[in-house]
KEKE-3310 file (N, C-alpha, C; in steps of 0.2 Angstrom, whole numbers, plus 5000, padded with zeros to 4 digits):
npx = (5123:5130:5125:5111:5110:5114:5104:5096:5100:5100:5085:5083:5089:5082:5070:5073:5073:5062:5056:5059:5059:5044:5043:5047:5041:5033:5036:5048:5051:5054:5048:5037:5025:5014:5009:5012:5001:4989:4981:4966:4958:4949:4944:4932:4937:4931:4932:4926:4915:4912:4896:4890:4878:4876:4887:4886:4894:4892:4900:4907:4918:4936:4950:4966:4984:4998:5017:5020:5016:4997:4984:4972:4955:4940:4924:4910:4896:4883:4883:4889:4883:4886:4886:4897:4899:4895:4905:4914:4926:4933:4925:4920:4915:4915:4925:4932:4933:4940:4947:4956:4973:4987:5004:5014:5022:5014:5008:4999:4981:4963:4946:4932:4919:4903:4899:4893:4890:4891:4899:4895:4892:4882:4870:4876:4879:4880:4873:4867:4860:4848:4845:4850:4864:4872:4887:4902:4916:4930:4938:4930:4927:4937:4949:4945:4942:4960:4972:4989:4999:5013:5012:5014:5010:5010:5015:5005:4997:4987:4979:4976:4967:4964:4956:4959:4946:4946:4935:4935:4947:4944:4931:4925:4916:4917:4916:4904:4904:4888:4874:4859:4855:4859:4871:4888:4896:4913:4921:4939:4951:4958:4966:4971:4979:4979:4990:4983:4989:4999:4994:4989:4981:4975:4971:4963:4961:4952:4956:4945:4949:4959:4954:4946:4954:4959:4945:4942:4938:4927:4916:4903:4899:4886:4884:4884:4887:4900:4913:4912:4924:4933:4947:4958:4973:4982:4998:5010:5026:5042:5035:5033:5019:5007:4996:5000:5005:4998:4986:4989:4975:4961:4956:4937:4933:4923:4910:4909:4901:4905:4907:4920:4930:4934:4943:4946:4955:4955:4966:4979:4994:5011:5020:5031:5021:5014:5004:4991:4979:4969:4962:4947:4945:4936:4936:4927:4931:4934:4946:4955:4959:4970:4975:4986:4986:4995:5008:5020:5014:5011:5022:5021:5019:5016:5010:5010:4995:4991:4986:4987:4990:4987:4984:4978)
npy = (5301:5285:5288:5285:5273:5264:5266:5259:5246:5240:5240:5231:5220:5219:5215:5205:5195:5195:5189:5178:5172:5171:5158:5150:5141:5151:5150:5153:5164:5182:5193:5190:5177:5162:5152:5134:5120:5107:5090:5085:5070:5065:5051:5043:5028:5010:5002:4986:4985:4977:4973:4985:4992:5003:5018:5034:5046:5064:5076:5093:5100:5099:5099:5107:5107:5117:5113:5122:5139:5147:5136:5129:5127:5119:5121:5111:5115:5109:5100:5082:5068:5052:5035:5026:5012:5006:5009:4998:4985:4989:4999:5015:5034:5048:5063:5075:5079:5082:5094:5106:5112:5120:5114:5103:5103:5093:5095:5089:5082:5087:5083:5091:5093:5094:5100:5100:5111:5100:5092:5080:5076:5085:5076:5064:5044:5031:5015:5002:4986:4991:5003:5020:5031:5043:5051:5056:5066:5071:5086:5087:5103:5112:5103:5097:5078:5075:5070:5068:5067:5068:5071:5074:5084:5082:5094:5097:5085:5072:5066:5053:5050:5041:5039:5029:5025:5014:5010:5002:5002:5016:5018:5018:5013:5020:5012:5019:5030:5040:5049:5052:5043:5034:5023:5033:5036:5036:5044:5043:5048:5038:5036:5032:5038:5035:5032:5030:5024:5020:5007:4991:4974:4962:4944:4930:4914:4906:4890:4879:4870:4878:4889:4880:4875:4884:4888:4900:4906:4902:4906:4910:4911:4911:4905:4913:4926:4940:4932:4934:4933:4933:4938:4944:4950:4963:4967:4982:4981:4967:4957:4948:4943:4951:4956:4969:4977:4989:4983:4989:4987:4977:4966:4956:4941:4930:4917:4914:4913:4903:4892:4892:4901:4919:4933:4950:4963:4977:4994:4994:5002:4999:4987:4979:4966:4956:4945:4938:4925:4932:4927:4931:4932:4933:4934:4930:4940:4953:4950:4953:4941:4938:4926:4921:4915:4908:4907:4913:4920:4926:4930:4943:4953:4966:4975:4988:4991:4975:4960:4952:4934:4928:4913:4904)
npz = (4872:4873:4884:4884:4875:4887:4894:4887:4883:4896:4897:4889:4897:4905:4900:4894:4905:4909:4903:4902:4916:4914:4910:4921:4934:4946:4960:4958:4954:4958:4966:4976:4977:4977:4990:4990:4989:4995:4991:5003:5010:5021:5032:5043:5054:5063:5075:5085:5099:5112:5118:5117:5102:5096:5095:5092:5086:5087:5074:5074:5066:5059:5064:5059:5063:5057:5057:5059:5062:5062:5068:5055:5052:5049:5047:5050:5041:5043:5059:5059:5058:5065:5066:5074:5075:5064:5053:5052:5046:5035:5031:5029:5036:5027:5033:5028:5010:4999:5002:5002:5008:5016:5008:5016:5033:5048:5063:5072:5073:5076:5080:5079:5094:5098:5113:5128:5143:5153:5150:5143:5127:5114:5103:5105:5108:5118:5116:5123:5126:5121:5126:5127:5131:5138:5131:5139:5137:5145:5146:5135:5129:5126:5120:5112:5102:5100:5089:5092:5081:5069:5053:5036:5021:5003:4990:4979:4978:4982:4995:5004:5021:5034:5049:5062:5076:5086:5096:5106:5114:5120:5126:5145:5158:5171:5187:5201:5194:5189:5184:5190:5195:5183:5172:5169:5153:5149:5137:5128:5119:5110:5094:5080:5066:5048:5034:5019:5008:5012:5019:5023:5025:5038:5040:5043:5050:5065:5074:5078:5089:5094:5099:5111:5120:5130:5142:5141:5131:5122:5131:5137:5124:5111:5102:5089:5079:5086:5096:5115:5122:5117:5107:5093:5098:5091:5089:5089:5080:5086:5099:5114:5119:5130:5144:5151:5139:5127:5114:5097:5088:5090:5085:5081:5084:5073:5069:5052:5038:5031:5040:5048:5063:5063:5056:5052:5049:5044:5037:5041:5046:5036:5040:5055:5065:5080:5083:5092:5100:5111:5126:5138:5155:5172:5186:5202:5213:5204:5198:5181:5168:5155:5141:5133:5113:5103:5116:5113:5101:5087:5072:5060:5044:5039:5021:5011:5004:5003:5007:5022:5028:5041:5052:5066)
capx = (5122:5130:5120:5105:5111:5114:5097:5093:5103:5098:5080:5081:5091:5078:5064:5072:5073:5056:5051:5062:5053:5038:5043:5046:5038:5031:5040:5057:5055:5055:5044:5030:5021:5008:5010:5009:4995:4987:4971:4965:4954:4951:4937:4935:4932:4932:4933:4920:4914:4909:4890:4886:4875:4878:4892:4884:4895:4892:4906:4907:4923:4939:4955:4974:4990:5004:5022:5023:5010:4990:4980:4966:4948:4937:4918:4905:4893:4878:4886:4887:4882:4890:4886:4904:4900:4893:4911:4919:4929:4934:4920:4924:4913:4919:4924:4934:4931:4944:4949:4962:4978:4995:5008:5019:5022:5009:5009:4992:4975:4958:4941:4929:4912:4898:4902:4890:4894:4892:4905:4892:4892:4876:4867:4880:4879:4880:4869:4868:4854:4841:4845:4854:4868:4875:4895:4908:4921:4935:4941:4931:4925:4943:4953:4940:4946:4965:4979:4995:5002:5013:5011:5016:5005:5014:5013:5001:4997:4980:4982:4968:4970:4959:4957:4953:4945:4950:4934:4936:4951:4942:4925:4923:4912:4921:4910:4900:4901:4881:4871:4854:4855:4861:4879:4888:4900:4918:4925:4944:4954:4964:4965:4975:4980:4983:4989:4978:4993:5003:4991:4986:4976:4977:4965:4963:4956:4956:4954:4940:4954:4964:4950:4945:4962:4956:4938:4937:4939:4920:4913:4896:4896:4880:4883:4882:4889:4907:4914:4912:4930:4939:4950:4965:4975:4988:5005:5018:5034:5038:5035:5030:5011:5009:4991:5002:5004:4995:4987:4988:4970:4958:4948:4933:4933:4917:4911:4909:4897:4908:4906:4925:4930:4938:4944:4950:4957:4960:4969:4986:5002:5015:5026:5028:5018:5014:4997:4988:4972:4968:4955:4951:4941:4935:4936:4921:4933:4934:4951:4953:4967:4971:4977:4984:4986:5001:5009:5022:5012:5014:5024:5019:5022:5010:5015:5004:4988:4990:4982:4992:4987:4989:4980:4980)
capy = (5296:5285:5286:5283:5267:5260:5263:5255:5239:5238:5240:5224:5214:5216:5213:5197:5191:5194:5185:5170:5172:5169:5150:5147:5142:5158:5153:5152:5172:5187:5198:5188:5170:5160:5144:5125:5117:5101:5091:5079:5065:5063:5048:5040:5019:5009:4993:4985:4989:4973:4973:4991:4989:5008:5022:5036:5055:5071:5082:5098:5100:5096:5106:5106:5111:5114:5112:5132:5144:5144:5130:5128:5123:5117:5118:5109:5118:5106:5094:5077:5062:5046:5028:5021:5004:5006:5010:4992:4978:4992:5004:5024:5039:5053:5068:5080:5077:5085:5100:5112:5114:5122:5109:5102:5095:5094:5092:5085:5083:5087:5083:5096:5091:5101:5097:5104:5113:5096:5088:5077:5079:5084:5072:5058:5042:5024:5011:4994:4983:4994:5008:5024:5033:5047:5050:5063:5069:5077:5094:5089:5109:5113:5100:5090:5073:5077:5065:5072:5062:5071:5068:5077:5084:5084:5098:5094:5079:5070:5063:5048:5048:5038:5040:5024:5028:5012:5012:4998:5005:5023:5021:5015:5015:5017:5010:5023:5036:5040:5055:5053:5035:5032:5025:5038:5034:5041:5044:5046:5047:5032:5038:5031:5041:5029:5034:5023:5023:5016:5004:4986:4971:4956:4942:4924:4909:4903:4885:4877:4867:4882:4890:4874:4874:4886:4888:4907:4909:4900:4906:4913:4913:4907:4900:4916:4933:4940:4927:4939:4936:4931:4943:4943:4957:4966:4972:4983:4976:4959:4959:4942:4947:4953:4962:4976:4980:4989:4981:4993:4984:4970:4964:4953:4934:4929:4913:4914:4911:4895:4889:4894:4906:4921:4939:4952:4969:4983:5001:4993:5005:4996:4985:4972:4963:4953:4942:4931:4927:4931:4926:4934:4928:4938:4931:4934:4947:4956:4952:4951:4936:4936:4922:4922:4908:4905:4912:4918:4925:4926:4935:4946:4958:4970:4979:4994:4989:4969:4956:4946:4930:4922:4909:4899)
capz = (4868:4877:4892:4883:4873:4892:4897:4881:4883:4903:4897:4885:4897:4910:4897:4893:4912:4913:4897:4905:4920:4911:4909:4925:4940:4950:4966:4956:4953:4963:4966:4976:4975:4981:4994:4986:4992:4993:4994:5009:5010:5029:5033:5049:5054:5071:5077:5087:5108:5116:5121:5114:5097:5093:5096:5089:5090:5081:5074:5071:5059:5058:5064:5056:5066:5054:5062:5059:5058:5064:5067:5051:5054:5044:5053:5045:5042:5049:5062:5055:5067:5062:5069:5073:5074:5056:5050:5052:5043:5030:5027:5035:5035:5025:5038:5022:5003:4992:5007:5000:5016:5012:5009:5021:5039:5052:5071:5076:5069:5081:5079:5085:5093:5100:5120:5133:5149:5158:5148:5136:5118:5111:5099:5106:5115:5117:5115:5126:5127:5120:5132:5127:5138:5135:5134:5142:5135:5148:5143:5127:5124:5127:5118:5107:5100:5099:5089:5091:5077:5065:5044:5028:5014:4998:4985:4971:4978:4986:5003:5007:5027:5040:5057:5067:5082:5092:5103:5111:5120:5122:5130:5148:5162:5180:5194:5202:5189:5188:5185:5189:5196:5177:5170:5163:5150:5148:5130:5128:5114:5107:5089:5076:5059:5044:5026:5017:5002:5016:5025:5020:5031:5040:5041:5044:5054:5071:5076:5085:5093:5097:5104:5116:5123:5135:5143:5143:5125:5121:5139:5136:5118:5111:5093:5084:5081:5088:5102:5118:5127:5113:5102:5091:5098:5085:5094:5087:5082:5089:5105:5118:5120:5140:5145:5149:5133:5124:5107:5090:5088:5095:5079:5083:5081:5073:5067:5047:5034:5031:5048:5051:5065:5055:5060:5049:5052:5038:5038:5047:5042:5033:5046:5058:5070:5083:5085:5097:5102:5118:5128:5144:5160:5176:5193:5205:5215:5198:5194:5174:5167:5149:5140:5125:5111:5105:5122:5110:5095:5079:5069:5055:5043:5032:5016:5007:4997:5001:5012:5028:5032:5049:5055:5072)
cpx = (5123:5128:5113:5106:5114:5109:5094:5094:5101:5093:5079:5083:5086:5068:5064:5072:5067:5050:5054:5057:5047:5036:5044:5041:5035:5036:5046:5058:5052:5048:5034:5028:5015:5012:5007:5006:4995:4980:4972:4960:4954:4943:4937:4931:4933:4932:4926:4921:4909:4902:4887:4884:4875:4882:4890:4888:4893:4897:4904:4911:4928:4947:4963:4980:4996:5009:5023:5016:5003:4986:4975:4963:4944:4931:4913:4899:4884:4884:4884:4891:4884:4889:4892:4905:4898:4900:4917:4922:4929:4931:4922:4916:4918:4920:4926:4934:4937:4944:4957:4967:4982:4998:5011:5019:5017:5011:5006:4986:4970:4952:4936:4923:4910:4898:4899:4894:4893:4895:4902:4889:4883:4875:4869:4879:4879:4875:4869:4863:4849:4840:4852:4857:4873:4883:4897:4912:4924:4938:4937:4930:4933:4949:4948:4942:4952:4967:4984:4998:5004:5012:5010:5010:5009:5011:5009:4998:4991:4982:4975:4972:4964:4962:4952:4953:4947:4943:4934:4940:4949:4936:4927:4919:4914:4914:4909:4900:4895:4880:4863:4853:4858:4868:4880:4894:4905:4921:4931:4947:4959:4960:4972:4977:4983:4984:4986:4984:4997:4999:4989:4983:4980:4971:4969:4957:4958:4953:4951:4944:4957:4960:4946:4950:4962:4948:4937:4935:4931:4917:4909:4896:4890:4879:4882:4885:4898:4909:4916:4918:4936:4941:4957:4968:4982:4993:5011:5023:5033:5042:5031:5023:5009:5002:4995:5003:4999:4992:4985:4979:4968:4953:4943:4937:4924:4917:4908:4904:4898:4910:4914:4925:4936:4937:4947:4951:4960:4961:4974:4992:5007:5019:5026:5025:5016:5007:4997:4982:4973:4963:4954:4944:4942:4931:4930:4925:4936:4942:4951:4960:4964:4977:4979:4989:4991:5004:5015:5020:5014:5016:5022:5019:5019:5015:5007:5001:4988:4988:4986:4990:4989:4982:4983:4976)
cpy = (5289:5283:5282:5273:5261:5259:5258:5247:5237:5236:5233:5220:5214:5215:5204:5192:5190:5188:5177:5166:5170:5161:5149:5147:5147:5157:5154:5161:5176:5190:5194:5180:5167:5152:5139:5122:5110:5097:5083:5076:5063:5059:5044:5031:5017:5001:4992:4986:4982:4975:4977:4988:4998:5015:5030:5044:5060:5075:5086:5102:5095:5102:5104:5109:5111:5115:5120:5135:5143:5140:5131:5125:5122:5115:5117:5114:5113:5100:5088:5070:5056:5040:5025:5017:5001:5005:5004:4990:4984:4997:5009:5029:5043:5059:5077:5075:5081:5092:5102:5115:5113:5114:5110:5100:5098:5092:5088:5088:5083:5087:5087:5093:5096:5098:5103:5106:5108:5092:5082:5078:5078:5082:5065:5053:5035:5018:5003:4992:4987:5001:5014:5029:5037:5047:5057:5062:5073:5080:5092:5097:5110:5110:5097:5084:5074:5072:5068:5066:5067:5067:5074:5076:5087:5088:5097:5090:5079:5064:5060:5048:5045:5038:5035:5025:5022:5011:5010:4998:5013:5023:5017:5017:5014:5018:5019:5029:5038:5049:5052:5044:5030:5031:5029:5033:5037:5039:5047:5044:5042:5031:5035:5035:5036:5032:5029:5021:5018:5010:4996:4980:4964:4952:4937:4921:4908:4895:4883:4876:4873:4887:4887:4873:4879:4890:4895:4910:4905:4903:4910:4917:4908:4905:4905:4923:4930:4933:4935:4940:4931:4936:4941:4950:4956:4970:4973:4981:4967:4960:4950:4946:4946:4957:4967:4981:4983:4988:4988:4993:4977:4967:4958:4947:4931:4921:4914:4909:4902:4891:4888:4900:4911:4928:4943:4962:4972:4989:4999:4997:4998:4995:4979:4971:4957:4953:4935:4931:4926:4931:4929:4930:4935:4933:4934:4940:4952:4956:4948:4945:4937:4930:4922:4917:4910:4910:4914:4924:4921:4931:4937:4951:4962:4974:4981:4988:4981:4967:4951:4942:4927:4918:4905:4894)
cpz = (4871:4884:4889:4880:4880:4893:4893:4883:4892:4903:4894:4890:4905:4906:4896:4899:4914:4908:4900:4914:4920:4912:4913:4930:4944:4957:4962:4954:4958:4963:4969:4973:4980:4982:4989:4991:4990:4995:5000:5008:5019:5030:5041:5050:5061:5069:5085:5096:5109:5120:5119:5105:5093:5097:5090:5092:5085:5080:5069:5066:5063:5058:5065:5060:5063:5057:5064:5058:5062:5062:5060:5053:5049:5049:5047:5047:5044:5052:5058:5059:5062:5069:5070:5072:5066:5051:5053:5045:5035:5029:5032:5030:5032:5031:5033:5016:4999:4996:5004:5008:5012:5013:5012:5030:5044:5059:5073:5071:5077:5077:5083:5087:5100:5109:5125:5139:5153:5155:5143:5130:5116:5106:5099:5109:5113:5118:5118:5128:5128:5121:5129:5133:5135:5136:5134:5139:5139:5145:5136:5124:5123:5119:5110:5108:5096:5099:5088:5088:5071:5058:5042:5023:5008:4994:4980:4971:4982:4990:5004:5016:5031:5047:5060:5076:5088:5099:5108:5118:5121:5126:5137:5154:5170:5183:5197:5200:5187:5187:5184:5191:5187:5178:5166:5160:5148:5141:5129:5123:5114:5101:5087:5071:5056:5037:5024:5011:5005:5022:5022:5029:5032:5043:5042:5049:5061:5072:5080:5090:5097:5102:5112:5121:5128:5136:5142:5136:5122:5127:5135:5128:5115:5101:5089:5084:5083:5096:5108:5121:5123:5107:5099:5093:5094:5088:5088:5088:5084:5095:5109:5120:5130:5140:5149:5145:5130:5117:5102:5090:5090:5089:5083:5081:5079:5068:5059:5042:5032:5034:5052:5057:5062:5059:5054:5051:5047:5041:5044:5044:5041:5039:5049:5063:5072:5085:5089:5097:5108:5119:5137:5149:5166:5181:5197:5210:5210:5195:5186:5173:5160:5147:5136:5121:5105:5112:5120:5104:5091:5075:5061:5051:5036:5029:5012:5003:4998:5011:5016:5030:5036:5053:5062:5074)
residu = (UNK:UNK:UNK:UNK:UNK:UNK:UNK:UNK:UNK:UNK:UNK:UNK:UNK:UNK:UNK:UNK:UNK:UNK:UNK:UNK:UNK:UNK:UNK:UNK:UNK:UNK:UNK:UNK:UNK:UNK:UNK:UNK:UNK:UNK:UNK:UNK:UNK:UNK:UNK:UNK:UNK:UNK:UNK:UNK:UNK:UNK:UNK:UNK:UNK:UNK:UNK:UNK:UNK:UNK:UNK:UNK:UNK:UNK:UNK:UNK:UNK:UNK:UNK:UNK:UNK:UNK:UNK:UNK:UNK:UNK:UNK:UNK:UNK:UNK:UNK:UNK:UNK:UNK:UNK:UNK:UNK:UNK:UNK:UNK:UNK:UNK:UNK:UNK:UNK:UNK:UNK:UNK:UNK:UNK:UNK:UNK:UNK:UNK:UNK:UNK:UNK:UNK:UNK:UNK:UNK:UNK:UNK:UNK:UNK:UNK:UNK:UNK:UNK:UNK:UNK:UNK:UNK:UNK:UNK:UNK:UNK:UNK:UNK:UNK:UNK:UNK:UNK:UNK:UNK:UNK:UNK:UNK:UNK:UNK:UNK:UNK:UNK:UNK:UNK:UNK:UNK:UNK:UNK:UNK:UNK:UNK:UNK:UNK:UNK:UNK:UNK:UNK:UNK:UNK:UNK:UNK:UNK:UNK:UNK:UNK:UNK:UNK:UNK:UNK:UNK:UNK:UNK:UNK:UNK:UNK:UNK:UNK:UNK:UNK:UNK:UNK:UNK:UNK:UNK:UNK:UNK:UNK:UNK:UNK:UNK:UNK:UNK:UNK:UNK:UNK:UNK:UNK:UNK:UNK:UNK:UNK:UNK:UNK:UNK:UNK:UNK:UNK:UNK:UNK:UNK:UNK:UNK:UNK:UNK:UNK:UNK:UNK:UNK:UNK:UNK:UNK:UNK:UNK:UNK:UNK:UNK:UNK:UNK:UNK:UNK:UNK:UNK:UNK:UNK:UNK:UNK:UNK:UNK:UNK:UNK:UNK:UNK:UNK:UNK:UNK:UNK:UNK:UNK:UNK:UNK:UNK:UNK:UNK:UNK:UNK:UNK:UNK:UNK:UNK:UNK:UNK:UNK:UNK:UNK:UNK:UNK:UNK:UNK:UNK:UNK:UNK:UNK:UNK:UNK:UNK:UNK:UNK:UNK:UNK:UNK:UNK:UNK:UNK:UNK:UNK:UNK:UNK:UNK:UNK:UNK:UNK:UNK:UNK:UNK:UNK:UNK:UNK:UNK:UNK:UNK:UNK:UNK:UNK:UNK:UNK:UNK:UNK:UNK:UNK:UNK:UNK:UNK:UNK:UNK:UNK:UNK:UNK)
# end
């Protein structure tokens, strides 16, 4: 008797653990659970390529490295070709829509694209007066468009992320590079990741005067559109601006509806920075000189969701 009124009373106290169980969370009891997830928003934008009129790649998905564990891919099911230069001064292609990935910390993000056996991407290419040129991608079958940038996906939570592509500092054309008497074009990655919760912008004006103050910063611009050798470049931290450094980003200088000249540059992470405009010039034995206006900068300091203005 006895015995039995143990099992009795062991059977209730594991009836009511299990009814208690009930009310909590699934990881909080034993016996098995499912991983916390989260949703992403992955879109991507660029900033402008001096002389090119379009930057056109194809991608084939989109693939996840979490700190632990195997990569995740995501292949689009039709490649999906995208104008780069389309996606300025704020506007991004979508690349993921509302993509389901376990929560938690990541290593790197890669872009997949469809990457022939002579190292140019098919359906890709650049566009400069008129004329299309196809672009190479080194080890891209291999590698793709790899940002070894790590970032956290919180549980439960929707992650807006952008990737600006930066092409200005990715594309170039080394002298005698050719196929077929043709330039070829080499595309490297200089990708940035940007939380968009954590990113805000930074605009303003430039001065005719401050532009006039040296001759290379008007040089062969013709009254309309971006100015060709003049840019604001955006350096992390505060730093004395040096063409050895390299800039965050180069937004264009264009002259504006309001017959100002006027720059602006969205998806900056929360921080500070250092701006100038520089203007550059090229000597007939091709060496390049940048100049840049103030020849200390200006200092400045973005903060999520709002607008920085610096003028010069």
């Amino acid at each position: 008797m006895r015995h039995f009124m143990h099992m009795t009373f062991q059977w209730r106290r594991l009836r009511m653990a299990a009814l208690a169980c009930l009310a909590l969370p699934l990881a909080a009891c034993g016996g098995g659970s499912s991983p916390s997830s989260a949703t992403m928003n992955l879109g991507i934008t660029d900033g402008p390529v001096d002389s090119a009129s379009a930057v056109v790649v194809s991608f084939t998905g989109v693939e996840l490295q979490p700190s632990s564990g195997k990569a995740i891919t995501f292949n689009f099911k039709t490649p999906q070709t995208i104008d780069l230069l389309k996606e300025q001064n704020g506007n991004q292609a979508s690349l993921l829509s509302g993509a389901s990935v376990p929560a938690g910390n990541y290593a790197w993000i890669r872009l997949l694209l469809n990457v022939q056996s002579n190292g140019t991407v098919a359906n890709s290419y650049i566009e400069i007066n008129g004329a299309q040129y196809p672009l190479i991608i080194p080890s891209g079958a291999q590698t793709g468009l790899k940002l070894v940038q790590g970032f956290t996906m919180t549980a439960n939570q929707v992650a807006d992320f952008t990737i600006d592509f930066m092409l200005q500092q990715s594309i170039t054309a080394p002298p005698g590079l050719t196929s077929g008497g043709t330039q070829d074009y080499i595309l490297k990655p200089a990708l940035r990741l940007i939380n968009d919760v954590q990113a805000g912008t930074i605009s303003g004006t430039v001065a005719l005067s401050t532009l006039q103050s040296n001759s290379a910063c008007l040089n062969g611009y013709s009254g309309s559109g971006p100015l060709p050798n003049a840019h604001v470049y955006v350096f992390s931290g505060t730093v004395t601006p040096s063409s050895t450094l390299t800039p965050v980003v180069e937004p264009q200088i264009t002259l504006s509806s309001s017959g100002s000249y006027a720059y602006d540059q969205p998806f900056l992470l929360a921080g500070s920075y250092t701006l100038a405009v520089a203007c550059t010039s090229t000597s007939s034995t091709g060496t390049t000189t940048v100049v840049f206006l103030p020849p200390a900068g200006e200092a400045a300091t973005v903060s999520a969701n709002q607008t920085t203005t610096v003028n010069f």
